[in-house]
ZAMARGU-4260 file (C-alpha; in steps of 0.2 Angstrom, whole numbers, plus 5000, padded with zeros to 4 digits):
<rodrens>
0) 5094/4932/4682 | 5109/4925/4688 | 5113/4939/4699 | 5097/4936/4706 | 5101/4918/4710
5) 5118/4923/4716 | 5110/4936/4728 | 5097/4927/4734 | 5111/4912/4738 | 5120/4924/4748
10) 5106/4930/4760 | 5103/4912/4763 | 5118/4907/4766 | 5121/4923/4777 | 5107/4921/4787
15) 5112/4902/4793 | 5126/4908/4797 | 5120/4924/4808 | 5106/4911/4813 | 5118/4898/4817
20) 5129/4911/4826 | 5144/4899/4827 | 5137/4885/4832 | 5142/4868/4825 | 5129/4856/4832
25) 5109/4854/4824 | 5094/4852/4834 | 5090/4832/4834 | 5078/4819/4839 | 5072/4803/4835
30) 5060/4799/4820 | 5049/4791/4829 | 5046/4806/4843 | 5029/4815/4842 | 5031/4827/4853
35) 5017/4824/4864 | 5014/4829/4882 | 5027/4821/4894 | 5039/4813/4879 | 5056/4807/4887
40) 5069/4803/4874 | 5087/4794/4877 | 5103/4803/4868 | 5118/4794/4865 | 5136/4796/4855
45) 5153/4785/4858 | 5167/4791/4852 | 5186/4791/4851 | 5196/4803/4858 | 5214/4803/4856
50) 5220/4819/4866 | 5208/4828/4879 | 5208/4846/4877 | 5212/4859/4894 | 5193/4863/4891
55) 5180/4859/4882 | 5164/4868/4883 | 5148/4860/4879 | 5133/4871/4875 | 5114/4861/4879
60) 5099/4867/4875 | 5082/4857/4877 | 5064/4859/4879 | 5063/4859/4893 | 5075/4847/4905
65) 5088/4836/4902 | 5102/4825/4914 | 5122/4821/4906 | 5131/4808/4908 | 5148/4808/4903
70) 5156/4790/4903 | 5146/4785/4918 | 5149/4799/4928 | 5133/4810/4932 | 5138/4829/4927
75) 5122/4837/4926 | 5106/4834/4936 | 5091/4843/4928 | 5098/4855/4916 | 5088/4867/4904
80) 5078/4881/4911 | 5060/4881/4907 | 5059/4889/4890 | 5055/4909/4886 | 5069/4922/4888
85) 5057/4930/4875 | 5043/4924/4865 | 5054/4915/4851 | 5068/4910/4860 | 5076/4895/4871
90) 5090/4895/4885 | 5105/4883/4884 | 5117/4879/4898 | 5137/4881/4895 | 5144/4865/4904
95) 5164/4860/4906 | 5169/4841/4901 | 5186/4841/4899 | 5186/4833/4916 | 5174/4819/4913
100) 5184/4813/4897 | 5196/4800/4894 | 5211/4794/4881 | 5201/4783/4870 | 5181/4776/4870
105) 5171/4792/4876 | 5149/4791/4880 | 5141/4806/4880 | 5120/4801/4888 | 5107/4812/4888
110) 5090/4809/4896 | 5077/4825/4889 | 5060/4827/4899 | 5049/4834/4884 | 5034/4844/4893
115) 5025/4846/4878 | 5012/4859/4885 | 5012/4876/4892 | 5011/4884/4908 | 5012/4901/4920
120) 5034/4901/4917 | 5035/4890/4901 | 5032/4892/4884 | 5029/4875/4875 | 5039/4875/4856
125) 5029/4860/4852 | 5045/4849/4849 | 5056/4839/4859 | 5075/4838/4854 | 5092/4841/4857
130) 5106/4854/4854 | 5122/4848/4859 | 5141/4859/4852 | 5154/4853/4859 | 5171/4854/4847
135) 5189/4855/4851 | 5203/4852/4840 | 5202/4833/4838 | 5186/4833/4847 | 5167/4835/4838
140) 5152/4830/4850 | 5143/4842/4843 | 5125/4834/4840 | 5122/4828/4820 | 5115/4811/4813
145) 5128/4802/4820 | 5121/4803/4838 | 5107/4788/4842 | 5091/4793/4850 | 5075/4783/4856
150) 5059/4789/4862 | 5060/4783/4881 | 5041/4775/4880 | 5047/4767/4901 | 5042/4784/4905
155) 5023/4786/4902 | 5009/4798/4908 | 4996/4792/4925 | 4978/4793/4926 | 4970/4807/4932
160) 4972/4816/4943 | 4984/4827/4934 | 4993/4844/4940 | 4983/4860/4937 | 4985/4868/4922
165) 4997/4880/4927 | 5011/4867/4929 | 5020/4861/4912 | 5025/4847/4920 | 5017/4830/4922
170) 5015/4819/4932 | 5028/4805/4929 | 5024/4784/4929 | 5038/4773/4926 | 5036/4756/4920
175) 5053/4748/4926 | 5047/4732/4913 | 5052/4745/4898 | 5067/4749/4907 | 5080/4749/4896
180) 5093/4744/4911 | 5111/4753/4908 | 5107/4763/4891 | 5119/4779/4899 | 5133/4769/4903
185) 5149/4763/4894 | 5148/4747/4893 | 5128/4747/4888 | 5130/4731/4875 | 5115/4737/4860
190) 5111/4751/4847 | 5097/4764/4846 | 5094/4773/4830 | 5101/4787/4821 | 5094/4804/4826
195) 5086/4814/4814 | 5090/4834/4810 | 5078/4843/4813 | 5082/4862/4813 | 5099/4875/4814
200) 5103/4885/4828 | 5093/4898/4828 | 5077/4891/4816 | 5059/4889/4822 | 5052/4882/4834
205) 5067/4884/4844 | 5071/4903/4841 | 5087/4912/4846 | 5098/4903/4860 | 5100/4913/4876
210) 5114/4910/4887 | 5108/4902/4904 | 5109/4918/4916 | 5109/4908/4933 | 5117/4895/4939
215) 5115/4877/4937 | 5108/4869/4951 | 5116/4864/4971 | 5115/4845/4970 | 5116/4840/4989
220) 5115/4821/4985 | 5107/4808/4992 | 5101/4810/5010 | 5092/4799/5022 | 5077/4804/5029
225) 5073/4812/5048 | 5061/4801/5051 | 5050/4786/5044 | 5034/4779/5050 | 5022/4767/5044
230) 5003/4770/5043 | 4992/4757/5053 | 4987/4748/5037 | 5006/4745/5034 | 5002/4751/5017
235) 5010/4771/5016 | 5026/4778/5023 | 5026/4792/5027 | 5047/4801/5026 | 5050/4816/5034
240) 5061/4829/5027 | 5070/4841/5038 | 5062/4857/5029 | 5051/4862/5015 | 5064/4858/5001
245) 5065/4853/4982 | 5067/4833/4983 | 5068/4818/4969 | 5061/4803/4979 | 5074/4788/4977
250) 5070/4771/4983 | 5077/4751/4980 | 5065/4737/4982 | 5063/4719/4980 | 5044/4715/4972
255) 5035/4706/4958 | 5033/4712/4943 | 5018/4722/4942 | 5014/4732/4956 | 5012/4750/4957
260) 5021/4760/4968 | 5014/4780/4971 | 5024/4795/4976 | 5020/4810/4983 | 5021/4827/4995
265) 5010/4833/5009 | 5011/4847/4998 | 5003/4837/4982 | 4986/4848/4987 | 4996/4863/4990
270) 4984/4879/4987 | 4969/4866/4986 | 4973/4858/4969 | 4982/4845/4962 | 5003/4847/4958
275) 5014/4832/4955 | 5016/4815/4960 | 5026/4800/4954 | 5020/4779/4950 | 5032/4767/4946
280) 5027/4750/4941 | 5041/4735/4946 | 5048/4723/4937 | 5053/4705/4944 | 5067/4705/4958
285) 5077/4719/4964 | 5077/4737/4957 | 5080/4754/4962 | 5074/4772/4953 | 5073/4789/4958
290) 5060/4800/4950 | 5067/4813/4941 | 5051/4827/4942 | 5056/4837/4959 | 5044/4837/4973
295) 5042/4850/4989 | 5035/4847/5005 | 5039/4842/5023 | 5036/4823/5018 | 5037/4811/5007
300) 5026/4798/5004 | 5028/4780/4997 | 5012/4772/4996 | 5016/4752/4993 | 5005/4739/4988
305) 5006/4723/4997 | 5020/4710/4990 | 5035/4724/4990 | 5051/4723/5000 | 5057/4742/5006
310) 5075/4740/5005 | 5083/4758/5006 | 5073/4776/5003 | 5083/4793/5002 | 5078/4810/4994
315) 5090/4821/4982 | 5088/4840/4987 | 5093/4852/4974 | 5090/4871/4972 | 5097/4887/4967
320) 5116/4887/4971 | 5117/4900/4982 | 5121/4901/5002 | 5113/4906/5018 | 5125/4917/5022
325) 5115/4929/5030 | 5107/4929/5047 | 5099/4937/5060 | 5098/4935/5079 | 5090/4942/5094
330) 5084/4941/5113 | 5066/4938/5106 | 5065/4919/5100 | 5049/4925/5089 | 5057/4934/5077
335) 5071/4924/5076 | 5063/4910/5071 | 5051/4921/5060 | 5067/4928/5050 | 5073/4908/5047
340) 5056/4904/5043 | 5056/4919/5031 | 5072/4913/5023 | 5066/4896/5021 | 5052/4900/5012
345) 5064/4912/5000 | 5075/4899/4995 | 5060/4884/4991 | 5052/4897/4977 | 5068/4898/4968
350) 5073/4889/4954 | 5069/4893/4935 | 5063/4908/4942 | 5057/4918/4956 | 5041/4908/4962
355) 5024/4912/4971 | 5025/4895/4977 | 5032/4881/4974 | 5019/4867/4971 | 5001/4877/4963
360) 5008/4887/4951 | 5029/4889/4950 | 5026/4905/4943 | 5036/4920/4940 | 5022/4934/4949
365) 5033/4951/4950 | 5023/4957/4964 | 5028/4942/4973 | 5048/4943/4965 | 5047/4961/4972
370) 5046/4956/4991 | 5058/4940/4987 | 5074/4949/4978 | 5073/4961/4992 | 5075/4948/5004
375) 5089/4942/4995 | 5101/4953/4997 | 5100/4950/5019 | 5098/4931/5016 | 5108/4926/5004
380) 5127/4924/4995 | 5128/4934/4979 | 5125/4921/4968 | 5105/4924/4972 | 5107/4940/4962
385) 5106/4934/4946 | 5089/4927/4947 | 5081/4945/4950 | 5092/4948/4933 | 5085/4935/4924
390) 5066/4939/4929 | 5071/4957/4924 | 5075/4954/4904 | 5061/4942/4901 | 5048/4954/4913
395) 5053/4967/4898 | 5058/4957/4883 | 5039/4950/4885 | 5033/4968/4883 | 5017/4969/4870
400) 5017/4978/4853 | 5005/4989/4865 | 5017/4996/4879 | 5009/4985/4890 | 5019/4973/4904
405) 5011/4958/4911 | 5017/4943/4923 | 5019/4929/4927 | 5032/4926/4912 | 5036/4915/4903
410) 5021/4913/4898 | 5014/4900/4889 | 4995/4901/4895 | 4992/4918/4904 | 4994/4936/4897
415) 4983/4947/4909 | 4991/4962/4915 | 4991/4967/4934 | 4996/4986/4932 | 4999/4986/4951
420) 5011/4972/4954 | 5019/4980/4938 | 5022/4999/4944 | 5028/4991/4960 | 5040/4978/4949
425) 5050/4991/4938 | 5049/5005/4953 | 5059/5007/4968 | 5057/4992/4978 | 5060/4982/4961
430) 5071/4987/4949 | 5079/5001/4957 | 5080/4989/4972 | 5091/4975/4963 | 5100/4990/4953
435) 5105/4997/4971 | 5109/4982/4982 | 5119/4972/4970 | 5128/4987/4960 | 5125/4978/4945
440) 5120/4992/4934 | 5120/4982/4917 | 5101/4980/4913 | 5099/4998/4915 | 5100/5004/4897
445) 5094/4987/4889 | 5078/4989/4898 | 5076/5011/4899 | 5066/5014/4882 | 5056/5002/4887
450) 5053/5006/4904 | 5049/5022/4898 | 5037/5019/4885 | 5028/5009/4899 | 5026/5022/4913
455) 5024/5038/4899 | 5015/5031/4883 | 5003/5016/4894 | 4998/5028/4911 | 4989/5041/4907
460) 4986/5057/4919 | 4973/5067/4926 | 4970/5086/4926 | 4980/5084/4945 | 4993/5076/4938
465) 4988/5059/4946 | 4988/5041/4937 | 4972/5037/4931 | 4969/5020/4938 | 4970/5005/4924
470) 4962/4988/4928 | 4972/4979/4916 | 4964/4962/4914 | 4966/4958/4935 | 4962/4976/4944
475) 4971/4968/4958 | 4980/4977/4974 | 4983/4965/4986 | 4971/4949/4992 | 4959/4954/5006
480) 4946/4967/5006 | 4946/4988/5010 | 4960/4990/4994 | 4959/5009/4989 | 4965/5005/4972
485) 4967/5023/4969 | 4979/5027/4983 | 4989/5015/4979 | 4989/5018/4960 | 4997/5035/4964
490) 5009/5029/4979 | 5015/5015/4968 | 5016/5025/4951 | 5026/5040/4961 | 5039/5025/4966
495) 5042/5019/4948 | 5043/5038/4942 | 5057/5041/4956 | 5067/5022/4950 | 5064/5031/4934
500) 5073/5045/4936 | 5088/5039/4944 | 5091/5030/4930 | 5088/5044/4917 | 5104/5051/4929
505) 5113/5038/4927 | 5111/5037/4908 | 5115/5054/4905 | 5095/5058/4901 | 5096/5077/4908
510) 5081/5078/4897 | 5070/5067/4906 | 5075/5066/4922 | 5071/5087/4922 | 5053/5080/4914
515) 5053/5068/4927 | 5055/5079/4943 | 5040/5091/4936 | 5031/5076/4937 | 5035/5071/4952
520) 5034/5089/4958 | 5015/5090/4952 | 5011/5073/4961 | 5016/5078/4977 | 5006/5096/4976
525) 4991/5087/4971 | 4990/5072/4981 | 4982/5080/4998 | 4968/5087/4988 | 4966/5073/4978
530) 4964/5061/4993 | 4966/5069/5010 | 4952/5069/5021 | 4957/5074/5036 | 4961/5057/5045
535) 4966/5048/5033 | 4970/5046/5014 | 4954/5041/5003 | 4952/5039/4985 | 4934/5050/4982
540) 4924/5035/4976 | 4932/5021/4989 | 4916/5016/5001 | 4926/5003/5010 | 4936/5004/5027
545) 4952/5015/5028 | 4964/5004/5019 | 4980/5001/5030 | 4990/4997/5016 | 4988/5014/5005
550) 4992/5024/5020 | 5007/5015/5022 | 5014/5017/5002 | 5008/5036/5004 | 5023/5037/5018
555) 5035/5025/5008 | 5033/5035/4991 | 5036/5051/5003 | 5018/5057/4995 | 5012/5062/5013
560) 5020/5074/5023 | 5028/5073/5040 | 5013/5081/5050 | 5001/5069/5042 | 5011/5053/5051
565) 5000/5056/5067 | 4984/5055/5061 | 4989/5040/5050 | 4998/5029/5065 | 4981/5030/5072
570) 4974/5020/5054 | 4989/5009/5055 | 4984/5005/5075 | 4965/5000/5071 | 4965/4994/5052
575) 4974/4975/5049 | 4967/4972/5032 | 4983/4968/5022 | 4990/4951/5015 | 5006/4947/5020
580) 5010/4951/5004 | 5006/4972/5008 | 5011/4968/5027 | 5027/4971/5022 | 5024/4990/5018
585) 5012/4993/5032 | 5027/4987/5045 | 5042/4997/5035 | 5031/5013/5035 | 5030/5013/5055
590) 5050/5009/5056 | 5051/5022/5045 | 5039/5035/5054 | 5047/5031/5071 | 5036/5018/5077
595) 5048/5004/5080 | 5038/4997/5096 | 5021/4995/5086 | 5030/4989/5073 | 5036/4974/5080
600) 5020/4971/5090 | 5012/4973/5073 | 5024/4958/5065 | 5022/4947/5083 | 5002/4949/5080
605) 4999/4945/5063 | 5013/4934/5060 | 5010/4924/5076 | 4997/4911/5071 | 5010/4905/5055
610) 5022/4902/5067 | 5010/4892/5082 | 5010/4881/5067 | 5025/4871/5074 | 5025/4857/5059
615) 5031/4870/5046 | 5045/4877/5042 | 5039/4890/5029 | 5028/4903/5028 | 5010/4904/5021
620) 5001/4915/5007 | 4987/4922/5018 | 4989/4923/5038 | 4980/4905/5037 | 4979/4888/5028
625) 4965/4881/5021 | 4949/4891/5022 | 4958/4904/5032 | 4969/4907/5017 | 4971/4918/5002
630) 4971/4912/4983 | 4971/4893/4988 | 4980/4896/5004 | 4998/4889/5001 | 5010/4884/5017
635) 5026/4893/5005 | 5024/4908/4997 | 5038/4921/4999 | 5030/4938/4998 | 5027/4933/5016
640) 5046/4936/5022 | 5045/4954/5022 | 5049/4954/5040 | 5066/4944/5035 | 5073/4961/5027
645) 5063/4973/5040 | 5071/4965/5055 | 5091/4968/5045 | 5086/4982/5037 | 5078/4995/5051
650) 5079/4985/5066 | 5099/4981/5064 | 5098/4994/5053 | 5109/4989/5041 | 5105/4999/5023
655) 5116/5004/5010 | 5122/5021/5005 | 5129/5018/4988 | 5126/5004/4977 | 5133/4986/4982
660) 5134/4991/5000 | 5151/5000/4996 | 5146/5013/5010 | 5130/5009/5021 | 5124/5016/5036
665) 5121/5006/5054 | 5104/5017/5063 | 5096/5003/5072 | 5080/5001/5078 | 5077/4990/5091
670) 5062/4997/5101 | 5060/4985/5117 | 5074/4971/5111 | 5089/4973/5122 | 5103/4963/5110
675) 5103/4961/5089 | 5116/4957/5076 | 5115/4953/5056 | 5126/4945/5043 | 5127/4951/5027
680) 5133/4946/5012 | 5136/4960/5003 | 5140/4962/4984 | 5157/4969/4990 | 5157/4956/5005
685) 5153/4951/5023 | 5145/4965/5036 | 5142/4959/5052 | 5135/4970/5069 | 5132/4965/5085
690) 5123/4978/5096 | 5117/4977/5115 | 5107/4989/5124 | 5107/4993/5143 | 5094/5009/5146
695) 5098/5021/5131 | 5115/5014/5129 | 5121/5007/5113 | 5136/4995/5111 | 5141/4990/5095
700) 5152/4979/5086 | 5154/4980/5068 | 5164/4972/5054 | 5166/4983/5037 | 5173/4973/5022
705) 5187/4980/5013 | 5187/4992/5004 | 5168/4999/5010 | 5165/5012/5024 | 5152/5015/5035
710) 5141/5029/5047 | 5136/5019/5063 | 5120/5032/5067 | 5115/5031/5087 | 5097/5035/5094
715) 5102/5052/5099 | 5107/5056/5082 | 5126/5055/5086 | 5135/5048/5070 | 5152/5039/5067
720) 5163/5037/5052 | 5172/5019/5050 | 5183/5012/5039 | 5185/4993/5035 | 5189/4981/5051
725) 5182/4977/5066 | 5175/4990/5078 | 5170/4993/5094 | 5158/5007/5096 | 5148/5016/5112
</rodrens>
């Protein structure tokens, strides 16, 4: 018996410990917190320190956000990532303090935002707290019932209208009369009471801690707006912003107490329903508060009942840390200002993760994240790499017991599969795609089993070798009409058979990648007499139009031959039916048959009413707004940059050769532009051309980082070998 005692004592204690996985602090709130739908709650400890360590690492984790302040200074504005790295587990930040510490009284202040329900990229663990470990010799801030907590009741819910239900977030009122005015700072004069342990590291409903894989976010500070304008009635201004952006709306004000101040976006109706918006109600005299739930838009909007004095209004942007270090120019304003428009809208859906858009739904769609990480790599410093990573690992680490793959993830209240948006995620312009360009090689074998489980054990075949198309639980191809979901089944499965087999290579799997290439093999043999029909390529049982976009995968998957490109320009010449989602495709099968000229007028035509739309910086989900829209019509969704990497990629013609850009090639297509150049910031540094043309003369300038080496490939197939520096080729 008492072997049994001692045994069992063991396992407890060594399962803490695993559980605990060396951390110190406990998860903590206050007793009084229910955990309800928008719960805010106010951390704080004071304490002596006597010698401040060279470094001392905090690790936070929430659900969901949280701001730090550490002895009055702000150190962290909105930290946490929205909570899922896998279905029972929570993200935490790693933040450095030693600089914000002093010799003697230290305050540590933490504000937590609670969301208390699910949505499209969260998953709600039904309890809002605190983890804090932060311990050095001398030092221990780690969190325990010696830190003070309060439930923030300032901060409440509004009346309806709420935000959709795809949103965890709320909308947020705050009441300044319950303000508790100074509760972060050193010399707040009061108590709150001692936290409550709730859990250990590592216990429910938290889960296992995941290092945050991205960075914290760019605060840019406080800026004044562009412009501000009053409506006739006095009553609403309207601020404008200088692009779509991520904003925290400040203002200061002199009022009575009692009135109600509202906050929003022109995008608070983005994709025709409601997102989120702010109230606060004053207090007597002069106050000031920003309103800590981000926004996007063009403008904001303070809407101001009579009796209060406007004394200053600003706007905090933040965003993913990450630069616009890439660019694109040309002779032909359009698409110049089509690629800035395109990196615009890039850079307003990232954050927790890759985004469709930025105000409906904030949500992690892989057949969106496809078009965006692509993007990426032309647009944007390095750092922007990680988040493709992220989405990556919780894309797979969400995989059901059944082989099945489903996004958006997180996912708090969705789990239907879209097995298209799937095939194109882990297949060549996805996984092998971020694999490729950023020569980070490191999710390969974490996410291979599982990859191949998916594609092997989930897709079945017919007697031609062929996919047999799977609905999931959204049969969905692209929005519009005249899909061939058949076509594209194939196209799209060849793509994620060929990522496949590059990483079987590249983790010694002779086995399969020789399975593969049979596969692969049989695929192409059959494909003509499964859907060639003489003019075109037709899945048997599709009445519909001849669909523009599965022509266009069945020359990017290298399914259809060479001497089939005629008859399939003349499709891609009279069919428009594709989104800008599957534009993309369409326009990068006719740079890569050779069609450069159509392809641009292609992008000019259907991309010219979003830009005649002067007031917007950012491009749209469908080719309209409103009613001439797709899926709610929302002004910035990303898949709609495709053009950004198409007019780098083939028309400067900047593409790598080996991952990371450590050789690339320079063909450029430029059709009837005269003068082109590129920046990009390349995993293994900056590449920049410059190239003019006079009649069938090229000039070009090029800069190869250190290190890299190029092949510069001229229209009359002549090619040159450079080294790193600048050169001057003809």
């Amino acid at each position: 018996m008492r072997k049994t005692v001692f045994l069992f004592l063991f396992l407890l204690c060594f399962c803490i410990l695993q559980a605990t996985d060396g951390w110190k602090g406990m998860w903590i709130n206050s007793e009084n917190t229910q955990s309800r739908i928008n719960t805010w709650q106010g951390y704080r400890k004071v304490t002596d320190i006597s010698t401040i360590p060279p470094s001392l690492k905090a690790r936070i984790a929430v659900d969901s956000k949280y701001w730090l302040w550490v002895n009055d200074r702000l150190v962290v504005f909105e930290g946490g990532l929205k909570r899922g790295p896998s279905r029972d587990a929570t993200y935490y930040d790693v933040v450095e303090l030693a600089p914000f510490l002093k010799a003697g009284k230290n305050t540590i202040a933490v504000l937590v935002w609670h969301f208390g329900q699910n949505g499209f990229s969260h998953l709600n663990s039904g309890t809002g707290a605190l983890l804090f470990d932060a311990e050095a010799p001398g030092v221990n801030l780690s969190s325990d019932a010696g830190w003070q907590c309060f439930v923030y009741d300032a901060y409440q819910n509004t009346e309806a209208p709420f935000p959709n239900y795809r949103l965890p977030e709320s909308n947020i009122r705050f009441d300044a009369g319950k303000e508790k005015i100074g509760w972060n700072r050193t010399d707040y004069v009061g108590n709150f009471p001692a936290a409550q342990v709730i859990a250990a590291p590592g216990q429910a409903p938290f889960g296992k801690l995941v290092e945050r894989p991205i960075p914290l976010w760019k605060d840019y500070g406080y800026s004044d707006y562009a412009e501000i304008r009053k409506s006739a009635a006095g009553d609403t201004l309207y601020c404008k912003l200088p692009y779509n952006c991520h904003i925290t709306p400040y203002f200061k004000v002199k009022a009575a107490a009692g009135k109600t101040i509202g906050i929003w976006t022109d995008n608070y109706m983005g994709g025709g329903t409601p997102n989120i918006r702010a109230e606060y109600i004053t207090r007597e005299g002069v106050q000031e508060y920003e309103s800590l739930g981000w926004m996007n838009g063009h403008e904001v909007r303070y809407i101001l009942p009579e009796g209060v004095e406007v004394l200053d209004l600003k706007y905090r942007e933040t965003g993913y840390d990450t630069e616009f270090s890439g660019s694109f120019q040309c002779n032909d304003p359009f698409y110049n200002e089509l690629w800035k428009r395109s990196a615009r809208t890039l850079y307003v859906t990232m954050r927790d993760t890759y985004m469709d858009c930025p105000d409906r739904e904030r949500a992690q769609w892989w057949g969106d994240e496809v078009n965006e990480l692509g993007e990426a790599f032309y647009a944007l410093s390095p750092s922007s790499h990680k988040l493709a990573l992220k989405g990556i690992h919780e894309l797979m680490d969400w995989q059901r017991p059944d082989g099945t793959l489903f996004a958006p993830i997180p996912a708090g209240n969705w789990a239907r599969e879209l097995p298209l948006q799937i095939l194109a995620s882990v297949g060549w312009y996805g996984f092998y795609t971020q694999y490729y360009y950023s020569a980070d090689s490191s999710f390969i074998p974490v996410i291979y089993d599982r990859l191949h489980r998916y594609l092997h054990e989930v897709w079945k075949l017919n007697e031609q070798g062929q996919p047999v198309q799977r609905n999931g639980e959204w049969s969905w191809g692209d929005w519009g009409e005249n899909i061939d979901q058949g076509v594209l089944t194939s196209a799209w499965y060849y793509l994620a058979l060929k990522a496949e087999h590059a990483f079987a290579l590249q983790l010694g799997k002779t086995a399969d990648a020789d399975a593969l290439i049979r596969q692969m093999q049989r695929m192409k043999e059959t494909f003509d007499s499964s859907f060639w029909t003489g003019t075109a390529f037709r899945t048997p049982s599709y009445k519909g139009a001849d669909d523009d976009r599965s022509q266009a995968m069945a020359i990017l998957s290298g399914l259809a031959s060479p001497d089939k490109y005629p008859a399939l320009l003349k499709v891609l010449k009279k069919e428009y039916h594709a989104s800008p989602y599957m534009e993309k495709y369409v326009l990068e099968a006719l740079f890569q048959i050779g069609e450069t000229d159509f392809a641009l007028k292609r992008m000019k035509e259907r991309y010219g009413q979003m830009l005649s739309h002067t007031e917007y910086t950012t491009l749209f989900e469908g080719w309209g707004i409103g009613e001439e829209g797709f899926g709610g019509g929302t002004i910035n969704h990303a898949w709609s940059g495709g053009p950004l990497t198409l007019l780098s990629q083939k028309v400067c013609g900047v593409e790598p050769t080996s991952p990371g850009f450590r050789t690339f090639r320079v063909a450029p297509q430029m059709g009837s532009l005269t003068k082109v150049s590129a920046r990009i910031n390349s995993a293994n540094g900056i590449i920049e051309t410059e190239i003019t043309k006079k009649g069938k003369k090229l000039t070009i300038r090029l800069v190869v980082p250190e290190g890299t080496s190029a092949e510069v490939v001229f229209p009359n197939g002549k090619v040159k070998r450079v080294e790193a520096g600048e050169h001057f080729l003809m």
